[in-house]
PDB file of N, CA, C and O in Angstrom:
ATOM      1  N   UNK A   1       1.530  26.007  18.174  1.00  0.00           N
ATOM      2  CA  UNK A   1       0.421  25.832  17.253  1.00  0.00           C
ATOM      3  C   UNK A   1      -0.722  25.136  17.977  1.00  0.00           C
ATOM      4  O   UNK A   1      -0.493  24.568  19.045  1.00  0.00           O
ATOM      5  N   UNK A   2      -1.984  25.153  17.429  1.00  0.00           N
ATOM      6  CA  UNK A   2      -2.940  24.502  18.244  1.00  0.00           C
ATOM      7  C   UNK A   2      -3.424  23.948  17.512  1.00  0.00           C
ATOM      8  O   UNK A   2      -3.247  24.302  16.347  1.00  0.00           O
ATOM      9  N   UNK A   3      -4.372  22.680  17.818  1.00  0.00           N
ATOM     10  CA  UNK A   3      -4.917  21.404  17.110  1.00  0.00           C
ATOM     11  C   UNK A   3      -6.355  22.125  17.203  1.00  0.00           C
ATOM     12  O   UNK A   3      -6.916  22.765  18.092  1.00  0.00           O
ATOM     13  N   UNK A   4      -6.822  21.608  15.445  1.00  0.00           N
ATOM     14  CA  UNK A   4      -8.316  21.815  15.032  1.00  0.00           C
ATOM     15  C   UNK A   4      -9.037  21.003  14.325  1.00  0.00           C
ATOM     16  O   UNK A   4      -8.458  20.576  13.326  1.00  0.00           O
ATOM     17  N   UNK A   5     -10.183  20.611  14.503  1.00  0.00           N
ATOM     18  CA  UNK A   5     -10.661  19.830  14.037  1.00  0.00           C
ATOM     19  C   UNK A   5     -11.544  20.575  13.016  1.00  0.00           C
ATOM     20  O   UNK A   5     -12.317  21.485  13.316  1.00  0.00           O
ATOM     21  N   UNK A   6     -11.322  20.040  11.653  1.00  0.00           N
ATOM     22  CA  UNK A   6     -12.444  21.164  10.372  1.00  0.00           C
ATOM     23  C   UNK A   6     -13.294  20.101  10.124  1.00  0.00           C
ATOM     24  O   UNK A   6     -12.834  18.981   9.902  1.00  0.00           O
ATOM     25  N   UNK A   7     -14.875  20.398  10.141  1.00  0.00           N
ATOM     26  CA  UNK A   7     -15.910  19.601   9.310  1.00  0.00           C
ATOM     27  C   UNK A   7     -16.230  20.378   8.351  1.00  0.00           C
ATOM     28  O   UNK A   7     -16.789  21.471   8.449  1.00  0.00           O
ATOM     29  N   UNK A   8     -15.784  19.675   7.117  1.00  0.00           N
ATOM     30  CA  UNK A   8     -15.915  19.616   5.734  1.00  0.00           C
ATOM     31  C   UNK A   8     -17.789  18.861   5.472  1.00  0.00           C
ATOM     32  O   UNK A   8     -18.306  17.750   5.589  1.00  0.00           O
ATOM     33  N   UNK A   9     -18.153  19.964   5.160  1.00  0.00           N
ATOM     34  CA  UNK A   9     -19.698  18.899   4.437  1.00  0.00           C
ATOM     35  C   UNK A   9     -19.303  18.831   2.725  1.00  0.00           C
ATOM     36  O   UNK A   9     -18.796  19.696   2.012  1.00  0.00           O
ATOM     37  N   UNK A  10     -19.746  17.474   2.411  1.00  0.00           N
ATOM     38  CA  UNK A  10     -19.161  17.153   0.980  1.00  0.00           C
ATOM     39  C   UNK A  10     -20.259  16.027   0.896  1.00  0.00           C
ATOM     40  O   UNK A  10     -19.861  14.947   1.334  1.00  0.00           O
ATOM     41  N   UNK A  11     -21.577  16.043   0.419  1.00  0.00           N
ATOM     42  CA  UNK A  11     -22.026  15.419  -0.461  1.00  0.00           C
ATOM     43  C   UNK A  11     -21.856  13.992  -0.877  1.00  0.00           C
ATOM     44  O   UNK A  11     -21.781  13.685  -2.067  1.00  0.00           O
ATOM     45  N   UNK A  12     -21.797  13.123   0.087  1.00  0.00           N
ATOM     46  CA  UNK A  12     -21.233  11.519  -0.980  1.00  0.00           C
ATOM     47  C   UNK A  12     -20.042  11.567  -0.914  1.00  0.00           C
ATOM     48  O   UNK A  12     -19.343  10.936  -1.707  1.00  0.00           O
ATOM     49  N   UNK A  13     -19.423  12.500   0.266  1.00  0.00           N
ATOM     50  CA  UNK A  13     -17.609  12.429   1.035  1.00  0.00           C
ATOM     51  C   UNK A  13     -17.339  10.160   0.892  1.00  0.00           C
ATOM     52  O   UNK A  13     -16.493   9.532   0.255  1.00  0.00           O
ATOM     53  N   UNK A  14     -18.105   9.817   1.495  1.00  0.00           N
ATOM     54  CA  UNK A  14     -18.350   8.305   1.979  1.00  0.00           C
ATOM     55  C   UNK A  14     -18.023   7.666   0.496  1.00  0.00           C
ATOM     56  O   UNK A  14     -17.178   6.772   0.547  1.00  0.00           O
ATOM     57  N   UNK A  15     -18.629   8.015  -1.053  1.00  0.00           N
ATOM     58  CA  UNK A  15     -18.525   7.367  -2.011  1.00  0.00           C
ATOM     59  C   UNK A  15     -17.765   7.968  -2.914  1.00  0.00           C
ATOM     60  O   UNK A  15     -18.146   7.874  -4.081  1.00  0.00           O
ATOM     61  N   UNK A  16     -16.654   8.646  -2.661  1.00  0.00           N
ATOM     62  CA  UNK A  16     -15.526   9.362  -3.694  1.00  0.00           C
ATOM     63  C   UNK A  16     -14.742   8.038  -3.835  1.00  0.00           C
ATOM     64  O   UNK A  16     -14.536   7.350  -2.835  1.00  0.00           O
ATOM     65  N   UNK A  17     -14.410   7.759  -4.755  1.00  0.00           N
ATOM     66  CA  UNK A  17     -13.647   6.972  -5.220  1.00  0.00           C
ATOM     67  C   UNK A  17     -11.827   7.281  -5.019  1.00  0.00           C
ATOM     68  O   UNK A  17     -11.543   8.439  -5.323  1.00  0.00           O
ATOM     69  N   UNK A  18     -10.567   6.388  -4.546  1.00  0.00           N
ATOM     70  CA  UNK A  18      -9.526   6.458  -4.067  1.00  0.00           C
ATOM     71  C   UNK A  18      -8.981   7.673  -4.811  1.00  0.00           C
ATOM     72  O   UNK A  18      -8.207   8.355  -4.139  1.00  0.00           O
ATOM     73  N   UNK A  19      -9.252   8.146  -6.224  1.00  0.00           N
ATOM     74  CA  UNK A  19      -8.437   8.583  -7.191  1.00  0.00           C
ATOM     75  C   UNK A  19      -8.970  10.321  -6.701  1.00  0.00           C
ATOM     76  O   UNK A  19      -8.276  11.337  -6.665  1.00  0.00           O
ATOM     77  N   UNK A  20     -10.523  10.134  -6.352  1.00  0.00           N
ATOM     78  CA  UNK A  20     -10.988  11.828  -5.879  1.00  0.00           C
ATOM     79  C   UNK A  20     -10.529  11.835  -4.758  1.00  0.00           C
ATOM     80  O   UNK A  20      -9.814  12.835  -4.698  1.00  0.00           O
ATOM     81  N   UNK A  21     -10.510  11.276  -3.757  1.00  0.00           N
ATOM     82  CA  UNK A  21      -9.420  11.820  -2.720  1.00  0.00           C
ATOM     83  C   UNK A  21      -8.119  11.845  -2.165  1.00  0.00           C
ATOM     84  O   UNK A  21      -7.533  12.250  -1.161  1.00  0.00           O
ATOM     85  N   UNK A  22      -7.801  10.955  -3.745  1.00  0.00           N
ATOM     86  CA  UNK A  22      -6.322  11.016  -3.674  1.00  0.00           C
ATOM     87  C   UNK A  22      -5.941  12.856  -4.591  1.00  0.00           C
ATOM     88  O   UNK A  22      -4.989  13.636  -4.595  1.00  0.00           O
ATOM     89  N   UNK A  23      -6.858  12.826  -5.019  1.00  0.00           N
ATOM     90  CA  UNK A  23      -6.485  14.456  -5.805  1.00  0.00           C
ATOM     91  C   UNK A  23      -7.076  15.403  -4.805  1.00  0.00           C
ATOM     92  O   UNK A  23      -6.550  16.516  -4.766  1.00  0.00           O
ATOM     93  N   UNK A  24      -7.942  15.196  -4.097  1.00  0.00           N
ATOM     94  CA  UNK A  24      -8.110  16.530  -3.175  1.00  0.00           C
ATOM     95  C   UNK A  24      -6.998  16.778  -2.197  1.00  0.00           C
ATOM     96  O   UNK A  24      -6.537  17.857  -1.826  1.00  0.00           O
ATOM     97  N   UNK A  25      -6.607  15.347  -1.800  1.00  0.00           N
ATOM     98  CA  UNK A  25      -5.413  15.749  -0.570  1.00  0.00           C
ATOM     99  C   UNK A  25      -4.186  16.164  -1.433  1.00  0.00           C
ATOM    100  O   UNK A  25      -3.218  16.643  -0.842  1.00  0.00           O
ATOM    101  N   UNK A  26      -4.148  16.014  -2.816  1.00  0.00           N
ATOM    102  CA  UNK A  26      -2.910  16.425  -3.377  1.00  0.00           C
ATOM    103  C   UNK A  26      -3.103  17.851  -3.415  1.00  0.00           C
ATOM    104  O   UNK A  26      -2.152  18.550  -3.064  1.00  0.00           O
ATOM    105  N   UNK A  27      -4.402  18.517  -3.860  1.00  0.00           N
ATOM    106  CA  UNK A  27      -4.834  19.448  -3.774  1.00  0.00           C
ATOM    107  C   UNK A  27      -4.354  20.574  -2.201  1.00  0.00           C
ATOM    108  O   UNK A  27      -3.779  21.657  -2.104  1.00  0.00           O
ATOM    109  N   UNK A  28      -4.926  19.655  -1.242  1.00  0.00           N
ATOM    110  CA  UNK A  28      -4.667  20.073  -0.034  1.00  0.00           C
ATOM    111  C   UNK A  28      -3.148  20.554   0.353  1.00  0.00           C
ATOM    112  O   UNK A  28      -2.909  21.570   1.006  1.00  0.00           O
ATOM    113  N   UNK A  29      -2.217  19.698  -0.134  1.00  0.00           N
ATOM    114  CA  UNK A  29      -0.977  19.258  -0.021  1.00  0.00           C
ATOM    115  C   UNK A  29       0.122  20.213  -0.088  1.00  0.00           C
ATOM    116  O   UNK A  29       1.054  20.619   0.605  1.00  0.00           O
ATOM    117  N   UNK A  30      -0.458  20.404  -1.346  1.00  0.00           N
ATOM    118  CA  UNK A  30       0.210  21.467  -2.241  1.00  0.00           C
ATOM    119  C   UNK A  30      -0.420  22.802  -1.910  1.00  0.00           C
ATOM    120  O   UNK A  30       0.290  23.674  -2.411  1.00  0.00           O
ATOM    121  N   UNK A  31      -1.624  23.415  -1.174  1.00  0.00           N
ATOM    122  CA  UNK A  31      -1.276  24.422  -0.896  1.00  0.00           C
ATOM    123  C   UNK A  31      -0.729  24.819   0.547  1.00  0.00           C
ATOM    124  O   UNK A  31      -0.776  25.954   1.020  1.00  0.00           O
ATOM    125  N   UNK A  32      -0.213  23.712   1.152  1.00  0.00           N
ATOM    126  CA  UNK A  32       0.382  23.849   2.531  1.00  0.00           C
ATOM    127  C   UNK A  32       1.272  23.915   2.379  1.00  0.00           C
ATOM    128  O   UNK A  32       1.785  24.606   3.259  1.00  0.00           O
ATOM    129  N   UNK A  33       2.174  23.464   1.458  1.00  0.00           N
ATOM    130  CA  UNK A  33       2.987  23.683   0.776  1.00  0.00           C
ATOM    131  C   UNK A  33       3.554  25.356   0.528  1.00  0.00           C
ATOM    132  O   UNK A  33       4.529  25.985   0.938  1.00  0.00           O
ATOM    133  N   UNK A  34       2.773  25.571  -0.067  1.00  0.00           N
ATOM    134  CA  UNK A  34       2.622  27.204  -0.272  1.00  0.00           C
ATOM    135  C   UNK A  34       2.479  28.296   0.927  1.00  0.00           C
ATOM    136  O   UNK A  34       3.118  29.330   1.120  1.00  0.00           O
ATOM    137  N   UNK A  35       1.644  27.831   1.506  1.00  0.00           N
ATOM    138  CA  UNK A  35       2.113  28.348   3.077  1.00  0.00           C
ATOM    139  C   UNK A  35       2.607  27.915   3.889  1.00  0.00           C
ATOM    140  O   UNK A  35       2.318  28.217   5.047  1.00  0.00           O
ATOM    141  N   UNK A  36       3.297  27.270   3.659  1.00  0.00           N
ATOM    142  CA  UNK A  36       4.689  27.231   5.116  1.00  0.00           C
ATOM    143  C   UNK A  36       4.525  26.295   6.247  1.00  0.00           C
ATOM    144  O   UNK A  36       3.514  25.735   6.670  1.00  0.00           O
ATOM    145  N   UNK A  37       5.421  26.266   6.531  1.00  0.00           N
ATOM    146  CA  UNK A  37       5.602  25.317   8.245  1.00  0.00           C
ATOM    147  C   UNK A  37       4.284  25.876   8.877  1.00  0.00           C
ATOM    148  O   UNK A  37       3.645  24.940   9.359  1.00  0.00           O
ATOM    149  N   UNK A  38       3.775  26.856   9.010  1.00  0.00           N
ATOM    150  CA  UNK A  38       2.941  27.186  10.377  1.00  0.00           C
ATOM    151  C   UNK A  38       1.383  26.666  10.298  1.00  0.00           C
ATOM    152  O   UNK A  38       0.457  27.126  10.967  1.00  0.00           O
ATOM    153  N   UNK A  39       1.301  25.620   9.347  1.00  0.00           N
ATOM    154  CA  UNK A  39       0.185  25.245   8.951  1.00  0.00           C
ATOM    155  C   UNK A  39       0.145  23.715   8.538  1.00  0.00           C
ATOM    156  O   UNK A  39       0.288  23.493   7.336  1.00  0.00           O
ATOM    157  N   UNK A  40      -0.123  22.060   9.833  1.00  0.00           N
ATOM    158  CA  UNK A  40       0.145  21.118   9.457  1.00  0.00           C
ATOM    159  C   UNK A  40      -1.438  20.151   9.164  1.00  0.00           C
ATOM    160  O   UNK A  40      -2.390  19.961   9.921  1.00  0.00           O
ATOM    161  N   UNK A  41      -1.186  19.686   7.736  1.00  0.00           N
ATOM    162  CA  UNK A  41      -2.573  19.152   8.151  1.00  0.00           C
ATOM    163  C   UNK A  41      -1.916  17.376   8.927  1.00  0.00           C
ATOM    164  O   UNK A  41      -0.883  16.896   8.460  1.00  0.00           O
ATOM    165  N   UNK A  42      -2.756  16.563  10.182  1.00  0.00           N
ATOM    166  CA  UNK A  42      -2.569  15.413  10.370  1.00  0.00           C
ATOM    167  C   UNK A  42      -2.799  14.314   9.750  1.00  0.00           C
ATOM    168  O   UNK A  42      -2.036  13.504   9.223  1.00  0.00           O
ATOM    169  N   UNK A  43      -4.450  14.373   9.906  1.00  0.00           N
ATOM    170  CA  UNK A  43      -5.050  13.413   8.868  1.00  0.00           C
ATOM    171  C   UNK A  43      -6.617  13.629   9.034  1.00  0.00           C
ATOM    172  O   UNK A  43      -7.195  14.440   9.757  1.00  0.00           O
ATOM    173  N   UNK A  44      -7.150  12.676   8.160  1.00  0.00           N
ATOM    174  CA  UNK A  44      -9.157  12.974   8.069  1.00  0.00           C
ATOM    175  C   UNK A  44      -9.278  12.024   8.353  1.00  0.00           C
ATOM    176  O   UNK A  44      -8.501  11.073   8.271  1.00  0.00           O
ATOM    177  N   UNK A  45     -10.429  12.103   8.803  1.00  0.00           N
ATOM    178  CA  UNK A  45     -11.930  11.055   8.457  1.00  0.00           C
ATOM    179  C   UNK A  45     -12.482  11.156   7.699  1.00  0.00           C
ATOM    180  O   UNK A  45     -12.237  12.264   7.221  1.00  0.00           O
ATOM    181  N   UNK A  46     -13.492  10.467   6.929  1.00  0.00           N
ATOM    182  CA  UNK A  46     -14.730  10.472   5.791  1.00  0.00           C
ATOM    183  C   UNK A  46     -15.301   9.290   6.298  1.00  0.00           C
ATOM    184  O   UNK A  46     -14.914   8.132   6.455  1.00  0.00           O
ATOM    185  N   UNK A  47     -16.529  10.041   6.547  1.00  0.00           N
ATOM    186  CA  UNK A  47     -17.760   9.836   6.681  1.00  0.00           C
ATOM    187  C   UNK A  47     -18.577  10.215   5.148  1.00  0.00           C
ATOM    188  O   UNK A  47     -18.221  10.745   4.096  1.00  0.00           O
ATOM    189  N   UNK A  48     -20.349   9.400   5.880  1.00  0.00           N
ATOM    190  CA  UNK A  48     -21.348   9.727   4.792  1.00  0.00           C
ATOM    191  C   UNK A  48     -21.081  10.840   3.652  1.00  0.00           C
ATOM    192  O   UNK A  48     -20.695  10.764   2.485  1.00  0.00           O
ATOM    193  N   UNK A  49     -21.467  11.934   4.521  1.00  0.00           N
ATOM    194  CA  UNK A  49     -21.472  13.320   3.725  1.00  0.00           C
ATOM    195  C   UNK A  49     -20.625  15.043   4.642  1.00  0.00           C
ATOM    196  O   UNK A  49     -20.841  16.248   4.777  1.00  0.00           O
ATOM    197  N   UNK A  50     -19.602  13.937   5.034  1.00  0.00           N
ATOM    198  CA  UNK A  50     -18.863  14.697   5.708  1.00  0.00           C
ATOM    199  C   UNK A  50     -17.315  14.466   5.431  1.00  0.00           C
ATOM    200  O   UNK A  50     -17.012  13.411   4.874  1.00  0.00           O
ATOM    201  N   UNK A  51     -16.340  15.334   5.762  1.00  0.00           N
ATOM    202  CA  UNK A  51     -14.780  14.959   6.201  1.00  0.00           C
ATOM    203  C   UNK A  51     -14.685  15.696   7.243  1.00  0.00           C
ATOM    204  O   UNK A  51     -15.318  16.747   7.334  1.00  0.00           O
ATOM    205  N   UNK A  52     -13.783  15.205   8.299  1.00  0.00           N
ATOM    206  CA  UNK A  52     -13.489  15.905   9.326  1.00  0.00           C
ATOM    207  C   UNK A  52     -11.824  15.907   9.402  1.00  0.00           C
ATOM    208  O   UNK A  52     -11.354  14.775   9.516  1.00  0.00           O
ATOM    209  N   UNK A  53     -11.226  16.580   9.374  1.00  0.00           N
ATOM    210  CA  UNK A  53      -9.976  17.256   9.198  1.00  0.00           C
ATOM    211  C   UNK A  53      -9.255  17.604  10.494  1.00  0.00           C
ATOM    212  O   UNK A  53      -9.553  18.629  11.106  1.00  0.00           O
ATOM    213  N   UNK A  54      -8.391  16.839  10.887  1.00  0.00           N
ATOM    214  CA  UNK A  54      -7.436  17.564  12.115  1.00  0.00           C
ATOM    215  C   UNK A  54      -6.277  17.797  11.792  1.00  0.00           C
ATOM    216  O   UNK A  54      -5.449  16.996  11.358  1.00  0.00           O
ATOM    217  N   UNK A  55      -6.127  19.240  12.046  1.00  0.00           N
ATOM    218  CA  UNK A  55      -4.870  20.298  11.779  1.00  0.00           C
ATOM    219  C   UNK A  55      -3.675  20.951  12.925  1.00  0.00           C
ATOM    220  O   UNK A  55      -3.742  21.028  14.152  1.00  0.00           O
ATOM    221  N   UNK A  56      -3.029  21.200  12.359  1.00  0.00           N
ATOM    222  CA  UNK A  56      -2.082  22.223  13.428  1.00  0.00           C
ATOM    223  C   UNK A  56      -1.927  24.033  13.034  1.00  0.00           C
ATOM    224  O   UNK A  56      -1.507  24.458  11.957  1.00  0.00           O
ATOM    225  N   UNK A  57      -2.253  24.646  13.872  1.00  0.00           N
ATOM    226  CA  UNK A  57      -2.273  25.911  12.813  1.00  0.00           C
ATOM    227  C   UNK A  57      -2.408  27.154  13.913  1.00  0.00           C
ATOM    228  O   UNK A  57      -3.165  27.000  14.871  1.00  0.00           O
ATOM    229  N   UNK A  58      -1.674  28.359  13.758  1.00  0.00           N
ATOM    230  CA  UNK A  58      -1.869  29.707  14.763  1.00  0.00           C
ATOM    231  C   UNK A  58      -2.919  29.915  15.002  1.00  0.00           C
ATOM    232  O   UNK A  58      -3.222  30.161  16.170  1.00  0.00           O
ATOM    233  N   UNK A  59      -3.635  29.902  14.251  1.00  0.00           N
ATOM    234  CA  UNK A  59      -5.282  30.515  14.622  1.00  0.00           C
ATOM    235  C   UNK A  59      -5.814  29.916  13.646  1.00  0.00           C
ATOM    236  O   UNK A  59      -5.096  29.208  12.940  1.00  0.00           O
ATOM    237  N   UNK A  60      -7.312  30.060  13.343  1.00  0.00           N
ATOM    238  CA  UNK A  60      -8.523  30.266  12.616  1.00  0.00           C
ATOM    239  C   UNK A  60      -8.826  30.601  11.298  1.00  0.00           C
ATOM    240  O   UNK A  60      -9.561  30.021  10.499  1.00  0.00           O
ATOM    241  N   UNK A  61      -8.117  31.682  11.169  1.00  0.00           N
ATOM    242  CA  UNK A  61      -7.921  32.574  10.150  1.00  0.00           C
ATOM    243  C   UNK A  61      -7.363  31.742   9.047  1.00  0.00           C
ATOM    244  O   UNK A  61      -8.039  31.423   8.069  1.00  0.00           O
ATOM    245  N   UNK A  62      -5.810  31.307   9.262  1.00  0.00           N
ATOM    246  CA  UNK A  62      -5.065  30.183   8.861  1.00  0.00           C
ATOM    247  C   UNK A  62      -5.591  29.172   8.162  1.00  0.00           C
ATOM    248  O   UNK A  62      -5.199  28.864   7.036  1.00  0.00           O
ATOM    249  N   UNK A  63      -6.493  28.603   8.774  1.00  0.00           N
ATOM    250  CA  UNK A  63      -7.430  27.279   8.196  1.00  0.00           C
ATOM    251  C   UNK A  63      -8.158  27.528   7.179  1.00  0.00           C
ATOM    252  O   UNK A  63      -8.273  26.819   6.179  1.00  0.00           O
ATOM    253  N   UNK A  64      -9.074  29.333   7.571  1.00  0.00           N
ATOM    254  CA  UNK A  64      -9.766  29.630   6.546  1.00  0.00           C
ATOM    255  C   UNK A  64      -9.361  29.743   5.357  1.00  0.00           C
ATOM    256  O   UNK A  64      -9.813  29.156   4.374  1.00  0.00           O
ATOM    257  N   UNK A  65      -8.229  30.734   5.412  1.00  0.00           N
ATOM    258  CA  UNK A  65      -7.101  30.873   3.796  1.00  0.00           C
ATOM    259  C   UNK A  65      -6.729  29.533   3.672  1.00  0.00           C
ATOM    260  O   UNK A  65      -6.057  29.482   2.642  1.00  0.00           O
ATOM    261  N   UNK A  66      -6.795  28.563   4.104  1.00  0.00           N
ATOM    262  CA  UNK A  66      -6.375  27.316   3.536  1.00  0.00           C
ATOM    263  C   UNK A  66      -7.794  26.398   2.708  1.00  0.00           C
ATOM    264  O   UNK A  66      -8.037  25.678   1.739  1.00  0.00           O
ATOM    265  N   UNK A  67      -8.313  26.922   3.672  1.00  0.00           N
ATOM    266  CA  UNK A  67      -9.524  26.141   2.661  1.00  0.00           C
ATOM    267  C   UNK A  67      -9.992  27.174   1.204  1.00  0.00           C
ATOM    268  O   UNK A  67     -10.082  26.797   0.036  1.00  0.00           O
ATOM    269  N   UNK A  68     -10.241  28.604   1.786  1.00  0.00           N
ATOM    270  CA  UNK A  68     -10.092  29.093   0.324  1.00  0.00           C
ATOM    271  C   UNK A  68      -9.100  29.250  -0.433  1.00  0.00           C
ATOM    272  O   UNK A  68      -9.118  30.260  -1.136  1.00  0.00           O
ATOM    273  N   UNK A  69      -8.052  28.424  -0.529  1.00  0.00           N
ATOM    274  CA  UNK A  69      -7.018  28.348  -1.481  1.00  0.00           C
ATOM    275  C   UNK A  69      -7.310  27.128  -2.024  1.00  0.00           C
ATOM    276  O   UNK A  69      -7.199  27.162  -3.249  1.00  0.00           O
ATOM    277  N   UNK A  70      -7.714  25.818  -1.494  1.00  0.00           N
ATOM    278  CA  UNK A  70      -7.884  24.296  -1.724  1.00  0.00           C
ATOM    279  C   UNK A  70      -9.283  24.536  -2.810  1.00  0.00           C
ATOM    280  O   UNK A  70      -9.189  24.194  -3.988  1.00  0.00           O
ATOM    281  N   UNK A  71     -10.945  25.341  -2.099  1.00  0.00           N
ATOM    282  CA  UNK A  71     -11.419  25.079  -2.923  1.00  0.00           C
ATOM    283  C   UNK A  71     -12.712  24.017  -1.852  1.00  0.00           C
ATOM    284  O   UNK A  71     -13.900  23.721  -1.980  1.00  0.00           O
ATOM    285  N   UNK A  72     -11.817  23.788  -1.015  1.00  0.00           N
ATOM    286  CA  UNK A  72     -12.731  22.757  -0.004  1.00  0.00           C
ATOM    287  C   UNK A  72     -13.276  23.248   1.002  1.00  0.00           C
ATOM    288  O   UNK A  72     -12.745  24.097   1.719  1.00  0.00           O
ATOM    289  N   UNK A  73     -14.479  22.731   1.179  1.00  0.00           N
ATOM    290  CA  UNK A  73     -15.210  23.666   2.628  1.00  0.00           C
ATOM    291  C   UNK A  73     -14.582  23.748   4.082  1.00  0.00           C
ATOM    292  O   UNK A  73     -13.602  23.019   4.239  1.00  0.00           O
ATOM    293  N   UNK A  74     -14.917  24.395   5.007  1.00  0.00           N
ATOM    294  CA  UNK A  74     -14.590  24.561   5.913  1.00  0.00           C
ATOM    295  C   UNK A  74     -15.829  25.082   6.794  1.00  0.00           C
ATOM    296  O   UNK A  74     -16.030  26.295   6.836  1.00  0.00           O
ATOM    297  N   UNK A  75     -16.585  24.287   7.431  1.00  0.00           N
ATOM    298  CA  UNK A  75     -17.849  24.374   7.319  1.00  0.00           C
ATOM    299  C   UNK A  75     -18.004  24.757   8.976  1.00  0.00           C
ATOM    300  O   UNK A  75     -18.905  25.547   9.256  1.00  0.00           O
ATOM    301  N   UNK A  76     -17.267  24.294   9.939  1.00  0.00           N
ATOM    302  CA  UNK A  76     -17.020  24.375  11.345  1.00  0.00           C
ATOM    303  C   UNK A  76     -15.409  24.223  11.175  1.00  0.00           C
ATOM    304  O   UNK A  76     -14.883  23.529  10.305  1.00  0.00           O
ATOM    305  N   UNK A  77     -14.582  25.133  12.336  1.00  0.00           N
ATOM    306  CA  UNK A  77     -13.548  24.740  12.428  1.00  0.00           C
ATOM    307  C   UNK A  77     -13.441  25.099  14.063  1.00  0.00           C
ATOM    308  O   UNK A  77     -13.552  26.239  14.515  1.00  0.00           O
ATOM    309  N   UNK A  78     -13.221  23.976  14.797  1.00  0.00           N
ATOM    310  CA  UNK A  78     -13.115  24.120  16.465  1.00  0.00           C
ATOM    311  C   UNK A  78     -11.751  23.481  16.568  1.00  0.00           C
ATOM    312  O   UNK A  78     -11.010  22.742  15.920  1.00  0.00           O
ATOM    313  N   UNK A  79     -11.806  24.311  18.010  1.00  0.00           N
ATOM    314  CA  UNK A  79     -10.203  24.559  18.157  1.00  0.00           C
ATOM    315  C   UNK A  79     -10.320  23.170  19.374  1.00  0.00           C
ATOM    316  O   UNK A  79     -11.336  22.823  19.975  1.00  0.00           O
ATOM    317  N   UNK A  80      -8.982  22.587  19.466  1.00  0.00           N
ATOM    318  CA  UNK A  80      -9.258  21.448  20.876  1.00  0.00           C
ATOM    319  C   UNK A  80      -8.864  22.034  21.764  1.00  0.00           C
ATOM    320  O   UNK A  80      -8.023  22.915  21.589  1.00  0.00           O
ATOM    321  N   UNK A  81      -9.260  21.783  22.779  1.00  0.00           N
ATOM    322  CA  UNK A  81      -8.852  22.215  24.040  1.00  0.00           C
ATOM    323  C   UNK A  81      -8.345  20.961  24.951  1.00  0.00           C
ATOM    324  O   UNK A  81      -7.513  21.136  25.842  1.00  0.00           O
ATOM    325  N   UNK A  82      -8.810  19.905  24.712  1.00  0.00           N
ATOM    326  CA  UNK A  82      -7.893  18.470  25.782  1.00  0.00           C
ATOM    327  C   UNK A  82      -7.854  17.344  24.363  1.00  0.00           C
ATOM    328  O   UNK A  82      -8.517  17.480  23.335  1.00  0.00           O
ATOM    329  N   UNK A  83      -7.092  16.478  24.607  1.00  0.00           N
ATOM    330  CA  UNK A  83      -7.520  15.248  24.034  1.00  0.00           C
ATOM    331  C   UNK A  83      -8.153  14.258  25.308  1.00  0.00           C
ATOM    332  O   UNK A  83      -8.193  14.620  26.484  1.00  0.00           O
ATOM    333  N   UNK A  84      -8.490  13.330  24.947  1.00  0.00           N
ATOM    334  CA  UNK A  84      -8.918  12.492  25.939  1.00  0.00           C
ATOM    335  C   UNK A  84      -9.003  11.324  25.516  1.00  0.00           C
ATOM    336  O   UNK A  84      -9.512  11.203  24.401  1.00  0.00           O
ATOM    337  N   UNK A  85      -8.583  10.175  26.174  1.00  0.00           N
ATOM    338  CA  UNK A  85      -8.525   8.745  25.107  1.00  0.00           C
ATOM    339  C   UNK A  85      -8.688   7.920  26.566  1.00  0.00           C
ATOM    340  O   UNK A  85      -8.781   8.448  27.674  1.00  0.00           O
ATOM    341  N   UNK A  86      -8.699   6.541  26.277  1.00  0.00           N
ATOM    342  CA  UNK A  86      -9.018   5.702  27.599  1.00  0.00           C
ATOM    343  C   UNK A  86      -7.773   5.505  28.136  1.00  0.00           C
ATOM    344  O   UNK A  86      -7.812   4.341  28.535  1.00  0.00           O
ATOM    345  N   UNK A  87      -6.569   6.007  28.408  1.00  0.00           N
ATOM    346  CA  UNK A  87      -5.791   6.162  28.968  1.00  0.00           C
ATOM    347  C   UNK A  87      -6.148   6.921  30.077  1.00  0.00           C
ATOM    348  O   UNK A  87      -5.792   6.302  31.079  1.00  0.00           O
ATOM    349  N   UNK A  88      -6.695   7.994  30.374  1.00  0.00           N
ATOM    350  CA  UNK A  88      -6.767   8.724  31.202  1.00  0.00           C
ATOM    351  C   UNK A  88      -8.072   8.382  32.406  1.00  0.00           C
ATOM    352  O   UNK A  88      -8.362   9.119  33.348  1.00  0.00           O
ATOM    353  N   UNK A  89      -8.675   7.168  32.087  1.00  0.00           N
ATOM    354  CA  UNK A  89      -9.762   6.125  32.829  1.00  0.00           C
ATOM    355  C   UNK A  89      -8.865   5.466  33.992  1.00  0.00           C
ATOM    356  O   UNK A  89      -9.292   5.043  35.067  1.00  0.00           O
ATOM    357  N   UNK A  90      -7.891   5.469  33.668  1.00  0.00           N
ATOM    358  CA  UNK A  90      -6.710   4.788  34.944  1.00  0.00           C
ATOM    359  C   UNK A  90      -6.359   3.449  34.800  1.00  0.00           C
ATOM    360  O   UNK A  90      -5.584   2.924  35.601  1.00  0.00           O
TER     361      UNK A  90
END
């Protein structure tokens, strides 16, 4: 599977209150649920007027039917190609 990062644009993402994004990720949850192992979400960020979403998933395609099943945007979805963290500074 390969790691993706989705930017979600959402409007006031930054001022949803615990209970709206505790129901979108239930939202989310449950339709990964529905499709299977080959599709993991990790975890987000929220920002201002953004979420950024890192996933595990075959392709592209995958992410897309996942977001049009959720309901939630999928506004960019790039694929990673390295991680890089200050470990690798020496």
């Amino acid at each position: 599977m390969l790691q993706y990062v989705i930017e979600r644009e959402i409007p006031g993402a930054g001022n949803l209150s615990d209970a709206e994004l505790q129901e979108a990720a239930r939202r989310s949850v449950g339709v990964l649920k529905e499709m299977g192992p080959e599709i993991r979400w990790l975890h987000s960020y929220v920002t201002g007027d953004k979420v950024y979403c890192v996933y595990l998933a075959p392709d592209e395609e995958t992410i897309r039917e996942h977001a049009r099943r959720t309901g939630l945007p999928a506004n960019r979805i790039s694929a990673v190609r390295r991680l890089l963290d200050p470990s690798v500074a020496g």
